[in-house]
RODO-2510 file (C-alpha; in nm, 4 decimals, decimal comma):
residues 388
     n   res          X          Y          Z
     1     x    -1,8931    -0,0968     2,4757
     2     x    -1,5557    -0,1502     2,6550
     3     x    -1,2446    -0,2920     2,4124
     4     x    -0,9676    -0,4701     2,6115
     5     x    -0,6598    -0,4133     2,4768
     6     x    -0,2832    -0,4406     2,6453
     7     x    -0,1641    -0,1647     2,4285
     8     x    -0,3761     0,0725     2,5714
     9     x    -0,1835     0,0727     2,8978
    10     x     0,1682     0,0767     2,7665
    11     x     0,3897     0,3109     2,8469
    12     x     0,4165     0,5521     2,5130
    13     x     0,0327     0,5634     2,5129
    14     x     0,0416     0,6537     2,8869
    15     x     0,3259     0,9520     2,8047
    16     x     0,1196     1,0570     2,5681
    17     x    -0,2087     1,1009     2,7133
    18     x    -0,1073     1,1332     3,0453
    19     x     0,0973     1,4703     2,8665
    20     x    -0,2264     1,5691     2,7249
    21     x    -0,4092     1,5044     3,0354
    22     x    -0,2025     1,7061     3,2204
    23     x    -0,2186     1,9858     2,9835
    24     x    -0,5802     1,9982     3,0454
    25     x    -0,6399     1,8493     2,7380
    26     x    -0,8573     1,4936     2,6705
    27     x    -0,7575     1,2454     2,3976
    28     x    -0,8955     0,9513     2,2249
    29     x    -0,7872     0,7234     2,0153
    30     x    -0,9720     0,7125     1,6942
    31     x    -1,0197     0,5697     1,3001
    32     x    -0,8088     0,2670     1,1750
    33     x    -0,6524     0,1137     1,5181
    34     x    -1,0177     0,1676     1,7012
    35     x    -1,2299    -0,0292     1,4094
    36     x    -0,9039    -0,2821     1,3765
    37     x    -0,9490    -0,3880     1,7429
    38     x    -1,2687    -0,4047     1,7352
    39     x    -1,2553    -0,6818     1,4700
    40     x    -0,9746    -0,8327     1,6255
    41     x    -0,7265    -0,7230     1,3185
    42     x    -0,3464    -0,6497     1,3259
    43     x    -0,2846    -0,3061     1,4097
    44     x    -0,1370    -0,0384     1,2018
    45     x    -0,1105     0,3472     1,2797
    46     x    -0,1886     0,4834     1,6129
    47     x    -0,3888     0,7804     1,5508
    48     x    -0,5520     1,0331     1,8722
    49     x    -0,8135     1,2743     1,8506
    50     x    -0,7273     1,5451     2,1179
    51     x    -0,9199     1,8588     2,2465
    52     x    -0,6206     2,0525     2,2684
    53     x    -0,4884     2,2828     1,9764
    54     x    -0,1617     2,1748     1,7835
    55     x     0,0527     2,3987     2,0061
    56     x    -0,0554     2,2659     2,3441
    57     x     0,0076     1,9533     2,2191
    58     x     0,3515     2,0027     2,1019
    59     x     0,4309     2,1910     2,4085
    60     x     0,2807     1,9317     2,6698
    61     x     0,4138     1,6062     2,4497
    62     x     0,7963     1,7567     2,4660
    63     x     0,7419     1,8523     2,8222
    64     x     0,6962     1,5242     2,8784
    65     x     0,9690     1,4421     2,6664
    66     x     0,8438     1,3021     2,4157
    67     x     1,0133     1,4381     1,9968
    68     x     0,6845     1,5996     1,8007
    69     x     0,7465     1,6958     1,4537
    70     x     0,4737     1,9328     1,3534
    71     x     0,3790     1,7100     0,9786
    72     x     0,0427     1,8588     0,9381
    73     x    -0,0244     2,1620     1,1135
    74     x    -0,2707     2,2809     0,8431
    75     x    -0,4835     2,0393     0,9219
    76     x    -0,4163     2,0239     1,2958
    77     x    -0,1809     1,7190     1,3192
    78     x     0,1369     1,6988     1,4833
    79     x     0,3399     1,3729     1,5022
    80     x     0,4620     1,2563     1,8506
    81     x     0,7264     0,9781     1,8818
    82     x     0,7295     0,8483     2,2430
    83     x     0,9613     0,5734     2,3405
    84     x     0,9714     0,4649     1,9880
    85     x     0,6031     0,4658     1,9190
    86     x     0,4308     0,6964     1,6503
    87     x     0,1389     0,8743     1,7336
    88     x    -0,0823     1,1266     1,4863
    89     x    -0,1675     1,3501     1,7031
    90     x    -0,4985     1,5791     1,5602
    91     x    -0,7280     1,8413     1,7107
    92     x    -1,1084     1,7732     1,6653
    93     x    -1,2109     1,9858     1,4034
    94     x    -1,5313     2,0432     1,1649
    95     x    -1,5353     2,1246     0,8146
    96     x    -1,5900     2,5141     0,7073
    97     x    -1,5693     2,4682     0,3328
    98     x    -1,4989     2,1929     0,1360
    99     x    -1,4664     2,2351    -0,2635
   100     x    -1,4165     1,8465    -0,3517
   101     x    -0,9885     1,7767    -0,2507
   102     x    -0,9652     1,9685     0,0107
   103     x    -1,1384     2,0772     0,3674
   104     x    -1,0961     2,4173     0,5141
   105     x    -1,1523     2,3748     0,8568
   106     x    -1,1606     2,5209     1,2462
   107     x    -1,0940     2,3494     1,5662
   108     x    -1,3403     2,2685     1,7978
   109     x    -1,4070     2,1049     2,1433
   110     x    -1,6716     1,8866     2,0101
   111     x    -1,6277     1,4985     1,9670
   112     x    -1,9659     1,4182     1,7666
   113     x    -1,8515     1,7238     1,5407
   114     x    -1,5381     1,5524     1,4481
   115     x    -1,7046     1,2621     1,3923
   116     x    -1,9305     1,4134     1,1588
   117     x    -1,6637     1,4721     0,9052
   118     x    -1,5219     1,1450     0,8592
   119     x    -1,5627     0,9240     0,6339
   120     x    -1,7306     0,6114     0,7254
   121     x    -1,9377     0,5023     1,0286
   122     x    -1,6623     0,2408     1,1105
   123     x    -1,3897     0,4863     1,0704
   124     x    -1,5819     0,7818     1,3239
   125     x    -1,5290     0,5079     1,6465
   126     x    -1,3461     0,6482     1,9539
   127     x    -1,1669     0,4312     2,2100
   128     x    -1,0915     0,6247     2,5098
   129     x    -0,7591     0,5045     2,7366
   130     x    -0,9887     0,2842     2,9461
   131     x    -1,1120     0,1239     2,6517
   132     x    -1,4590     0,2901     2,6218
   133     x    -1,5723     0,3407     2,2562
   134     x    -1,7853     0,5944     2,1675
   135     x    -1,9998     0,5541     1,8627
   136     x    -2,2262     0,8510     1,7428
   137     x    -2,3609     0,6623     1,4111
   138     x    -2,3496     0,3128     1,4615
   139     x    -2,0111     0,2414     1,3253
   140     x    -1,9456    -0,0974     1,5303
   141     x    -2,2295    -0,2820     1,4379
   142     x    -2,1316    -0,1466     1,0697
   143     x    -1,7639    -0,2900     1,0904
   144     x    -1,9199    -0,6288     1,2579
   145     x    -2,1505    -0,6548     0,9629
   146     x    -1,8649    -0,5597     0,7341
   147     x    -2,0679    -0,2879     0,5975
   148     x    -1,8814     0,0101     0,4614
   149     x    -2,1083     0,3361     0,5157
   150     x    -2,0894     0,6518     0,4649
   151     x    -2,1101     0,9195     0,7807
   152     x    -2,4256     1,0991     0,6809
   153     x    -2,5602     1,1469     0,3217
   154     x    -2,3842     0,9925     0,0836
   155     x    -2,4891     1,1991    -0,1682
   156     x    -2,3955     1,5104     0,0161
   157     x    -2,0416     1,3454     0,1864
   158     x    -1,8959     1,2562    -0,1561
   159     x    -1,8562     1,6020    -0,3586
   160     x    -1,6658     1,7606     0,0005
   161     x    -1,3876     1,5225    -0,0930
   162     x    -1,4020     1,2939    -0,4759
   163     x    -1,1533     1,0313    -0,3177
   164     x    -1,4024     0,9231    -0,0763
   165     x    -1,5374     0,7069    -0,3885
   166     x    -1,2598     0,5128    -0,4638
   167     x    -1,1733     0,4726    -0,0768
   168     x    -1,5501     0,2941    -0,0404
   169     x    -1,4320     0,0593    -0,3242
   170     x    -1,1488     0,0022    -0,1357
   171     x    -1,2680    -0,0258     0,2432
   172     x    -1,5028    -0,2454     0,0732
   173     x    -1,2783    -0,4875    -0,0447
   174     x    -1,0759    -0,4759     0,3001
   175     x    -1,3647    -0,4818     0,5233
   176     x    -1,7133    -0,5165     0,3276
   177     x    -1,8705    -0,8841     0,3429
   178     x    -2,1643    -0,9443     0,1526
   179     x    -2,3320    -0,6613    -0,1313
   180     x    -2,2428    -0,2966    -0,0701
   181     x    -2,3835    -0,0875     0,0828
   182     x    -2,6811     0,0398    -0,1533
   183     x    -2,7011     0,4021    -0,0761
   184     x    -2,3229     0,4205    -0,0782
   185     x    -2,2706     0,2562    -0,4137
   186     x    -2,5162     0,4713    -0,5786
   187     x    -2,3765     0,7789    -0,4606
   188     x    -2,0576     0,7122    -0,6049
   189     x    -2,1739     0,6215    -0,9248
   190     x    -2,3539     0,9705    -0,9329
   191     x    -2,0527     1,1242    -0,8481
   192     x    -1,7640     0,9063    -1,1148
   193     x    -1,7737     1,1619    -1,3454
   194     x    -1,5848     1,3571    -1,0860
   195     x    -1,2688     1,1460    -1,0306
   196     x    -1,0448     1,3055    -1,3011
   197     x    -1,0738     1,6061    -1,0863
   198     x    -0,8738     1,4149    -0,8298
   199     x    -0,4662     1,4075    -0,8808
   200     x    -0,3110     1,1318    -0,9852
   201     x    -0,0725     1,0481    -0,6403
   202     x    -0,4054     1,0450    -0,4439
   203     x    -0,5768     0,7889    -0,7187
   204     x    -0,2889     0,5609    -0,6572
   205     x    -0,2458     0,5164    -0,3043
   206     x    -0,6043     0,4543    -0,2521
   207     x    -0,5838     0,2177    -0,6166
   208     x    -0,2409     0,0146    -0,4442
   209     x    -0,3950     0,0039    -0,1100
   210     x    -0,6835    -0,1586    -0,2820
   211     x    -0,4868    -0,3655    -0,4245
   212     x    -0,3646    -0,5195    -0,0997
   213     x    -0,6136    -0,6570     0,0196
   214     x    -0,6131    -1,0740     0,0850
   215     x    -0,8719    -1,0602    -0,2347
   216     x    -0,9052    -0,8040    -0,4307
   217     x    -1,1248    -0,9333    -0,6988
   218     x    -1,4670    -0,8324    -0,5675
   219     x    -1,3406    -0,5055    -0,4475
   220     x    -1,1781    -0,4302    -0,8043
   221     x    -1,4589    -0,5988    -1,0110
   222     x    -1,7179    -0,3941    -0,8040
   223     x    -1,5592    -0,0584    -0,8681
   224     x    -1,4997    -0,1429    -1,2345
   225     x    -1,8716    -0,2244    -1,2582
   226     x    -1,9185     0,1292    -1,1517
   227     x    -1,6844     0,2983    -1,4172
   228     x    -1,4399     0,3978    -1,2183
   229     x    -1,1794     0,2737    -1,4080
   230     x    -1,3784     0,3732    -1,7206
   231     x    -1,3675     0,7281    -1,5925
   232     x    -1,0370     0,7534    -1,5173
   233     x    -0,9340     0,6135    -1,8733
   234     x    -0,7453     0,3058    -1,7256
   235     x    -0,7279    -0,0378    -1,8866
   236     x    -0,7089    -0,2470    -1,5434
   237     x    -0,9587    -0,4540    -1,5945
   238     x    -0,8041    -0,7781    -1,6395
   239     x    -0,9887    -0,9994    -1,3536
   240     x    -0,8926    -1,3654    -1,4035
   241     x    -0,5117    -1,2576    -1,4431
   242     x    -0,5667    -1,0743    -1,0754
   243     x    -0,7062    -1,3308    -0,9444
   244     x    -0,4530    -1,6442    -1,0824
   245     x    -0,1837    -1,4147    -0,8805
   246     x    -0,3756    -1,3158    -0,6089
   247     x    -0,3922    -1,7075    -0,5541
   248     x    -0,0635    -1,8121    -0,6367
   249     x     0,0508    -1,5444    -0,3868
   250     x    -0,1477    -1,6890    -0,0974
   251     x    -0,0447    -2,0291    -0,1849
   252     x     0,3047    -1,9249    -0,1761
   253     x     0,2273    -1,7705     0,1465
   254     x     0,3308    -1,4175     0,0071
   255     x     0,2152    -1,1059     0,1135
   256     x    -0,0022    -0,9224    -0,1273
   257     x     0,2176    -0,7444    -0,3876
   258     x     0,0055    -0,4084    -0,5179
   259     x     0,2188    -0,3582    -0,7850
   260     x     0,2232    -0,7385    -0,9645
   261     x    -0,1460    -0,7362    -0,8786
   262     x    -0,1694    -0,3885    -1,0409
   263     x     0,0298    -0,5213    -1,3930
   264     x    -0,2056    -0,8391    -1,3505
   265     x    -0,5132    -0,5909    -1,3779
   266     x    -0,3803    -0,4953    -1,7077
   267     x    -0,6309    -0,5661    -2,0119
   268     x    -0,3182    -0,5343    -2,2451
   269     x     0,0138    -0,4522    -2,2176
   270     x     0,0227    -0,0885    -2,1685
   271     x     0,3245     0,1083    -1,9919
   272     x     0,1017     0,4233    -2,0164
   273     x    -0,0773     0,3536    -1,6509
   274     x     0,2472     0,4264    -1,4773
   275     x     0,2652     0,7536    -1,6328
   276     x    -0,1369     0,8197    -1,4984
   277     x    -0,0869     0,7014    -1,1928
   278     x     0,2577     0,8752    -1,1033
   279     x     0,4019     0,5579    -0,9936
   280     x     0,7880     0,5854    -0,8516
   281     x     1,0377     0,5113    -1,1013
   282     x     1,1377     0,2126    -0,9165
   283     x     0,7194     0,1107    -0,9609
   284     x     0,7424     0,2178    -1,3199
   285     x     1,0473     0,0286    -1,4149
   286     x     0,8851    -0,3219    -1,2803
   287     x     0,5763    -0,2684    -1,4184
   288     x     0,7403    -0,2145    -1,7169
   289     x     0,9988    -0,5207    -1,7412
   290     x     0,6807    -0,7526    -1,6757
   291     x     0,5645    -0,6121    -2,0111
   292     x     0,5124    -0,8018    -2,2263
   293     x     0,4912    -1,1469    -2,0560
   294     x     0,6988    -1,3652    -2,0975
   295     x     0,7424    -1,7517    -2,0540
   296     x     0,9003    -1,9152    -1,7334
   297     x     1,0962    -2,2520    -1,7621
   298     x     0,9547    -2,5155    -1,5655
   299     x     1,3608    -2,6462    -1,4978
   300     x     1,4545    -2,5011    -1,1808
   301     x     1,8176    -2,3985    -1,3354
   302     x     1,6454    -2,2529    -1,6098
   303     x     1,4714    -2,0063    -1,4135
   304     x     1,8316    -1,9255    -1,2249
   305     x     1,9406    -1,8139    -1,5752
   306     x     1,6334    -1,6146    -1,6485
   307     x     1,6726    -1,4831    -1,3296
   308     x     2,0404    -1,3468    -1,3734
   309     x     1,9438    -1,1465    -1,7051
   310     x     1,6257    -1,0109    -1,6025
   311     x     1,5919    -1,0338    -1,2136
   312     x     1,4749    -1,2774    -0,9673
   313     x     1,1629    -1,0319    -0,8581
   314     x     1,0725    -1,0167    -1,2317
   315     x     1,0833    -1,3771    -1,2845
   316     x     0,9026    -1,4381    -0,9779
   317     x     0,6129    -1,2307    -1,0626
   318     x     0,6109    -1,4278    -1,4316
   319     x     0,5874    -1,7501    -1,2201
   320     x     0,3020    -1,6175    -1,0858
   321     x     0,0869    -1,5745    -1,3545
   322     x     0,1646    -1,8590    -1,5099
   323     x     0,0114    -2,0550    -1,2648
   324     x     0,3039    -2,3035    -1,1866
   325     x     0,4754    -2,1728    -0,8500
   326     x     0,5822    -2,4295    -0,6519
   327     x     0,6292    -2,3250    -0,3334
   328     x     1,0349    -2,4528    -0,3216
   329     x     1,0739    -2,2349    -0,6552
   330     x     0,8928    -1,9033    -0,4666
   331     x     1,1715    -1,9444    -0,1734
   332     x     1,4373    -2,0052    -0,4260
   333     x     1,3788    -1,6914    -0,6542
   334     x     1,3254    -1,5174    -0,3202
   335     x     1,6547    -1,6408    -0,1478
   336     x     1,8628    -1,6286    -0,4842
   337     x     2,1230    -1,3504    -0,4913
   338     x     2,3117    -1,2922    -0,8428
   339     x     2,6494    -1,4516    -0,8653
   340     x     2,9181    -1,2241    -1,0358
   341     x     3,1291    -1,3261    -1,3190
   342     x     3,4682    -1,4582    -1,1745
   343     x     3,6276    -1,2715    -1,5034
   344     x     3,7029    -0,8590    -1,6123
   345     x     3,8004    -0,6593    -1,8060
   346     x     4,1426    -0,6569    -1,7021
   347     x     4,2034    -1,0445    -1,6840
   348     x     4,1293    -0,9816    -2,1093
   349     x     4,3789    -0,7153    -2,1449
   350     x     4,6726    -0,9360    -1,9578
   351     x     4,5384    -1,2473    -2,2002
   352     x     4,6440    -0,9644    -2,4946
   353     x     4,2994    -0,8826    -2,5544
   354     x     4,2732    -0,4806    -2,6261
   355     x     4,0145    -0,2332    -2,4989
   356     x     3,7320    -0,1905    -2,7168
   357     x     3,5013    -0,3589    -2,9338
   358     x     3,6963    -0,7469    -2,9273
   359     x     3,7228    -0,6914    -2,5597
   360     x     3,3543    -0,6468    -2,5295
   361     x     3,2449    -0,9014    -2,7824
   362     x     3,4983    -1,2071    -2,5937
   363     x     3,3315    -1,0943    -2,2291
   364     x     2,9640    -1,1225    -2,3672
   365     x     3,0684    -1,4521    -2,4915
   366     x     3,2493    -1,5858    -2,1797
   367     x     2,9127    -1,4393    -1,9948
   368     x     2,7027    -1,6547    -2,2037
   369     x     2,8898    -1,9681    -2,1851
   370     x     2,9251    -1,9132    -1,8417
   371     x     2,5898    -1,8749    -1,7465
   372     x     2,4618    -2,1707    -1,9272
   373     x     2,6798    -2,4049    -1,7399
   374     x     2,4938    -2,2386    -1,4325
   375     x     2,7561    -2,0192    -1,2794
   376     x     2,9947    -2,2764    -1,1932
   377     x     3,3174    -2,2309    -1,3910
   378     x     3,5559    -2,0637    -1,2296
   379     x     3,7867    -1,7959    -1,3003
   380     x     4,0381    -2,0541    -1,4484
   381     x     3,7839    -2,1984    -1,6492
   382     x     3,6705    -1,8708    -1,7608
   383     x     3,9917    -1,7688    -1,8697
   384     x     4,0430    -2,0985    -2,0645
   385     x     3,7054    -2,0033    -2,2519
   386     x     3,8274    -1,6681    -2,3128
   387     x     4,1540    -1,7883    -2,4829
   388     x     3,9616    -2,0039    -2,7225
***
């Protein structure tokens, strides 16, 4: 089959193959944007498949000049940036020895090779500049039937690399429709007790990414009726919570927050997960401050005073669960930026106040007062409160 797509004669794609070409070199593109087109889905990276070796590639893309940052020569990837675009650039390769995280592997000139050691059938699709897509194991009727299989034997795919189970739960719930796929599924519920083996940054990108999707119920309920989450000693399994927000999101018209989603999968309020999951501290810290829940005002100047003491995101993600987002209150919280106290420290001191303890103690106070009359005395009037 032939895919028509405009981006495929723009001018960074035609630098950068027409580099390779030249070079003697032939590239495809391949994985994500290929099965994306296909079904008509925004696109995301730009990743090629090229027969020349890393070096070649560098050398002919900055001849061209094109900037190529070599990001993953161990596994044959160099990243080329031509008039703005990104493009992972990878020589085709097969697997040598695999021992469950990572591949050793050798270069080779051989497209059905390559093929053979991704993934998923929908993920092994090439799209050649002229829009030609070759398939070696049925991959596009798999992504039209939203069916999420595995590139050979399951059984035999799954212990060369562990994450591959949690990224079938999670291509499923991006791209499965219907049960899945049988001989996948059992597979990786052969293989679960394996997943502690994996480390904990690769659990949570493929556990967030999940998490992204437009529902992420089935996807998450599926993999916890698998053990997954059993096996990786993680108390996410908090369903109706995930799906309330996961609602209220779309209602909203929010994109899909992984991290509220991810504190909605909580079965009970446990700060441990971040630790597991090696989330950022910036992750950590909200996860943490939506612990434990706590109850949103339904009076819109209510939730402006929340909002000042513990943040409009956090108060935003409470609204959420609750149930009760309006979608004027969402823009609100959104739009809000925290006012700042028309009143310091050294407005006290001239009113004879000294540095210390009673200085403290009369700005909480003013704070307070001035907060509950909704951030509209002013400095004057803040003054006049600090006096009494």
């Amino acid at each position: 089959m032939r895919l028509e797509q405009s981006w495929l004669r723009s001018v960074p794609v035609e630098k950068v193959i027409g580099a390779i070409q030249a070079a003697g070199g032939e590239a495809r593109f391949v994985g994500g944007c290929v099965r994306d087109a296909l079904l008509q889905r925004e696109l995301g990276d730009f990743d090629l498949a090229t027969t020349l070796k890393p070096d070649a590639v560098q050398a002919a893309c900055e001849g061209a000049g094109c900037k190529v940052v070599p990001t993953g020569l161990r596994h044959g990837t160099v990243t080329v940036i031509a008039n703005g675009q990104v493009f992972e650039v990878t020589t085709l390769r097969r697997d040598v020895s695999t021992d469950g995280r990572w591949a050793e592997v050798e270069y080779t000139t051989d497209w059905q090779q390559d093929a053979a050691r991704r993934d998923f059938t929908m993920n092994a699709l090439y799209c050649a500049q002229d829009g030609e897509v070759t398939d070696f194991f049925g991959g596009v009727d798999d992504a039209k039937a939203g069916r999420v299989r595995f590139v050979g034997d399951a059984e035999k795919r799954i212990p060369e690399d562990v994450l591959r189970i949690l990224r079938f739960f999670r291509f499923h719930a991006h791209y499965g429709q219907g049960a899945p796929d049988a001989e996948g599924l059992q597979a990786c519920r052969r293989f679960m007790h394996l997943l502690p083996n994996l480390s904990a940054e690769r659990i949570r990108m493929e556990f967030l990414k999940l998490l992204a999707a437009p529902d992420p119920v089935p996807g998450w309920q599926l993999m916890a009726d698998a053990s997954a989450l059993r096996a990786l000693q993680l108390p996410l399994a908090n369903f109706a919570r995930l799906e309330l927000v996961a609602r209220a999101e779309a209602a909203a018209g929010l994109l899909p927050d992984p991290i509220r989603r991810l504190w909605a999968c909580l079965e009970r309020d446990d700060v441990r997960v971040a630790t597991r999951l090696r989330l950022s501290n910036k992750e950590a810290q909200r996860l943490s401050a939506l612990m434990p829940l706590f109850e949103v005002p339904d009076d819109a100047k209510a939730q402006l005073r929340l909002a000042y003491y513990k943040g409009a995101d956090i108060v935003l993600d409470a609204l959420l669960a609750s149930g009760k987002a309006s979608a004027e209150a969402v823009a609100t919280l959104q739009s809000w930026q925290r006012p700042q106290l028309p009143l310091n420290g050294a407005d006290l001191m001239a009113l004879g106040i000294p540095s210390g303890p009673r200085l403290g103690e009369t700005m909480e106070r003013v704070e307070r007062w001035w907060v509950e009359h909704d951030f509209a005395p002013s400095h004057a009037d803040c003054l006049a409160q600090a006096k009494g």
